[in-house]
C-alpha positions as CSV (number, residue, x, y, z in Angstrom):
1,X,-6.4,28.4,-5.3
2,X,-3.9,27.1,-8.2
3,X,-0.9,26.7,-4.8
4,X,-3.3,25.5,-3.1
5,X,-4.0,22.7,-5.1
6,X,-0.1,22.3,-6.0
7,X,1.3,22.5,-2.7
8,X,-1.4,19.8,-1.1
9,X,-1.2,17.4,-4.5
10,X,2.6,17.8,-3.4
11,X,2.6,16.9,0.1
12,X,-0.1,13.9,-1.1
13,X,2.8,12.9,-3.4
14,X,5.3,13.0,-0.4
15,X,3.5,11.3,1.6
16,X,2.5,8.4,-0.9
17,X,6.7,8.2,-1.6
18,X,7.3,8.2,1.8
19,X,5.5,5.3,2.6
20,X,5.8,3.1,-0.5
21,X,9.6,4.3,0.8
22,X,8.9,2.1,3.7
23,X,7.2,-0.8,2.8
24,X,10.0,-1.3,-0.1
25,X,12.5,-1.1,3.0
26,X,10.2,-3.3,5.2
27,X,10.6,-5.7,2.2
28,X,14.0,-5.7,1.7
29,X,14.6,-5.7,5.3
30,X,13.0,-8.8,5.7
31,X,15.2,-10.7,2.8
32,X,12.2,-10.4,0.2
33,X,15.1,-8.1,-2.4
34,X,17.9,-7.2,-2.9
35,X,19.8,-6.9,0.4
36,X,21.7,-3.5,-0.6
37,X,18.5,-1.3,-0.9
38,X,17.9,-1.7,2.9
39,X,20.5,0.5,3.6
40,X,19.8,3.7,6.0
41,X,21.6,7.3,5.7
42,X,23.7,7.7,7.8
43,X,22.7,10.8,9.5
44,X,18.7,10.5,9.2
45,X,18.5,6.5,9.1
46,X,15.9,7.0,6.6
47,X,15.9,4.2,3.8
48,X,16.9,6.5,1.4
49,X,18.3,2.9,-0.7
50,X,14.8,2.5,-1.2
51,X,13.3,6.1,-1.9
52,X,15.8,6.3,-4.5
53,X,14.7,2.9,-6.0
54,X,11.0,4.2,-5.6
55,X,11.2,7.7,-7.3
56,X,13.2,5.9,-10.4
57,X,10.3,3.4,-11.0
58,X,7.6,6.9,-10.2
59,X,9.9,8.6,-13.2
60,X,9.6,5.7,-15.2
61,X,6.2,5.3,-15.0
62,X,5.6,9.1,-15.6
63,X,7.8,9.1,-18.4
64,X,5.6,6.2,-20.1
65,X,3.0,8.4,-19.4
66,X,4.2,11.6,-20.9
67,X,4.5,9.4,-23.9
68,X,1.4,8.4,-24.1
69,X,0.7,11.7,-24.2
70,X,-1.8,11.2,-21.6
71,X,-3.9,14.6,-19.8
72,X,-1.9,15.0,-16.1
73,X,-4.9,16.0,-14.2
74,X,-7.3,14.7,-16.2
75,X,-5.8,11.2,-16.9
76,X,-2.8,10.5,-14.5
77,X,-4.0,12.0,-11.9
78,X,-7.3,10.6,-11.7
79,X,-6.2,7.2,-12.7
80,X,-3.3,7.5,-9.7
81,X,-5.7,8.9,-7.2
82,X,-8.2,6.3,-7.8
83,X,-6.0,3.3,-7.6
84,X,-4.3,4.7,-4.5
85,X,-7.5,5.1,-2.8
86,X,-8.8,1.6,-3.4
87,X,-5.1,0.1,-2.8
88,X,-4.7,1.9,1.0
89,X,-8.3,1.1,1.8
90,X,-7.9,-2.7,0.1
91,X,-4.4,-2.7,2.4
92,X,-6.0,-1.6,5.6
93,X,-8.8,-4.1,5.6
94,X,-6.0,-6.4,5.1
95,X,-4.2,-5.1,8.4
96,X,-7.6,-5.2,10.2
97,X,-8.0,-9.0,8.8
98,X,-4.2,-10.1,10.2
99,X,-5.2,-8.1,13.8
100,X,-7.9,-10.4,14.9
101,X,-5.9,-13.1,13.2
102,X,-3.4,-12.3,15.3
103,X,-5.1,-12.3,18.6
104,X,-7.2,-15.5,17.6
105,X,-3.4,-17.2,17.5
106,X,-2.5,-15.7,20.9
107,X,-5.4,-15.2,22.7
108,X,-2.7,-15.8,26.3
109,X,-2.1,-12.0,25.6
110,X,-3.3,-9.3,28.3
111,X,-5.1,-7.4,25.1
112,X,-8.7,-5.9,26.4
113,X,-11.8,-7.3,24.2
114,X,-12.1,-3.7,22.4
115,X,-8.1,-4.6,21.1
116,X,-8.5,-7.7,20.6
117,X,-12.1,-8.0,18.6
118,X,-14.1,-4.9,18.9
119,X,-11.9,-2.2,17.3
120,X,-10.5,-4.1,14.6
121,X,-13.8,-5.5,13.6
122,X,-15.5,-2.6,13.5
123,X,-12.3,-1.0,11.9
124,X,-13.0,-3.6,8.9
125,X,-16.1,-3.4,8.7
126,X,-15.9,0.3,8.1
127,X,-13.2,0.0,5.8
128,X,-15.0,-2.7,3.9
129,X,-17.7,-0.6,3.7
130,X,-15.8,2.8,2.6
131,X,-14.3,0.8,-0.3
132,X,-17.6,-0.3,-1.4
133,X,-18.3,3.1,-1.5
134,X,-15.4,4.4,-3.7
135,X,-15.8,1.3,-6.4
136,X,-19.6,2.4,-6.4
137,X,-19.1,5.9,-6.8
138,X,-15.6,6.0,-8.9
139,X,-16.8,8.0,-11.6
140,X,-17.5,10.8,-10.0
141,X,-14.3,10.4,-7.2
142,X,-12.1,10.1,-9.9
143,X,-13.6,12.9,-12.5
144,X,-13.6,10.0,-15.2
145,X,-15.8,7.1,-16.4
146,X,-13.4,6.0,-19.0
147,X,-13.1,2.2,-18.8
148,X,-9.6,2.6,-17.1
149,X,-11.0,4.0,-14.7
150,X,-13.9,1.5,-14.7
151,X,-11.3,-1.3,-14.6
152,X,-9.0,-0.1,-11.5
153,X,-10.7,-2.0,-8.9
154,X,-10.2,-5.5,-11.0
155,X,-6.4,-4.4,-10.9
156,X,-6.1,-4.1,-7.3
157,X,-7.8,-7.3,-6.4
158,X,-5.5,-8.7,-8.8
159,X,-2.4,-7.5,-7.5
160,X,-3.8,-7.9,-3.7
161,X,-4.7,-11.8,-5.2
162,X,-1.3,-12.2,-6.4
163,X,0.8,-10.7,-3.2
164,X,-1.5,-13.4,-1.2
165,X,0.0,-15.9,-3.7
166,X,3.2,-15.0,-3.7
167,X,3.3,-15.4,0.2
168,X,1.8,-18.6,0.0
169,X,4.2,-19.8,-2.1
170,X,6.7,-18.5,-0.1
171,X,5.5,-20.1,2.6
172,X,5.3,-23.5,0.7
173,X,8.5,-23.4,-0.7
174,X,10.7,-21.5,1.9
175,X,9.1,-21.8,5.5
176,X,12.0,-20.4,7.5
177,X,12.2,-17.5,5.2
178,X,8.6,-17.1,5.3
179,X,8.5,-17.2,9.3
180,X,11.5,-14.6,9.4
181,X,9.0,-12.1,8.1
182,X,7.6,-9.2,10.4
183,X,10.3,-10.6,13.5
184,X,12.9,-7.4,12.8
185,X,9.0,-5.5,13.9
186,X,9.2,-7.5,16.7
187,X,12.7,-7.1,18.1
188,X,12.6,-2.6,17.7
């Protein structure tokens, strides 16, 4: 049972890299950092720039906590697994949100009704309603009612609050740069 749980909190762990890997490189990509970490491998045109840039901040952050002399599975990893849950779910209502956006601005395109309005309204409705579930229920998701725990889905909708400010202000203060944003998506 014990490489069980190892090898599946592993591949978890991969995947969460992997794809906090690509959003960093989406970023950068779209002139948001530091130009130099959108670099591919050469081979395997993965972002490995960014991957690098992403396990150095995991290590710091585990570090910090190994300091803190905090309880890895009983601490970290509920903590972790908590705010992960509620930042994916919190991210793909956002998606959901920015698809019937989308098609509200371009209704002209040949998208069926289920594309265009059914599936992703129902899609945010049901992920609306999962993450209502996990903030009711975190306790016992997470193995801890400590008040961090408690306190993890104020953090989110902070942070989610202040990326929704940052691109305003982007869009305020640098238009073209904010319009340049998602067009490398478009031209793959």
């Amino acid at each position: 049972m014990s490489v069980l749980l190892i090898t599946s909190l592993f591949a978890a762990t991969q995947a969460f890299h992997n794809t906090l890997s690509r959003y960093l490189f989406a970023i950068i990509r779209d002139g948001l950092l530091w130009s130099k970490m959108a670099k591919t491998h050469r081979t395997h045109q993965t972002p490995y720039i960014a991957s690098l840039v992403q396990g150095a901040f995991m290590l710091c952050a585990t570090a910090l906590l190994a300091l803190a002399q905090l309880d890895p599975m009983a601490n970290v990893f509920s903590w972790a697994s908590a705010l992960g849950s509620m930042s994916i779910l919190v991210l793909q209502f956002s998606v959901s949100l920015a698809v019937l956006a989308y098609f509200q601005r371009n209704p002209s395109l040949p998208v069926s009704r289920w594309s265009r309005l059914i599936a992703p309204a129902l899609s945010a409705f049901g992920t609306l309603a999962t993450l209502a579930l996990v903030v009711n229920n975190l306790d016992v998701l997470s193995g801890s009612s400590s008040p961090v725990v408690s306190s993890l889905p104020y953090l989110v909708l902070m942070v989610a609050f202040a990326g929704f400010m940052s691109a305003d202000f982007l869009r305020r203060l640098s238009p073209e740069r904010y319009s340049r944003i998602g067009q490398m998506v478009e031209t793959l």
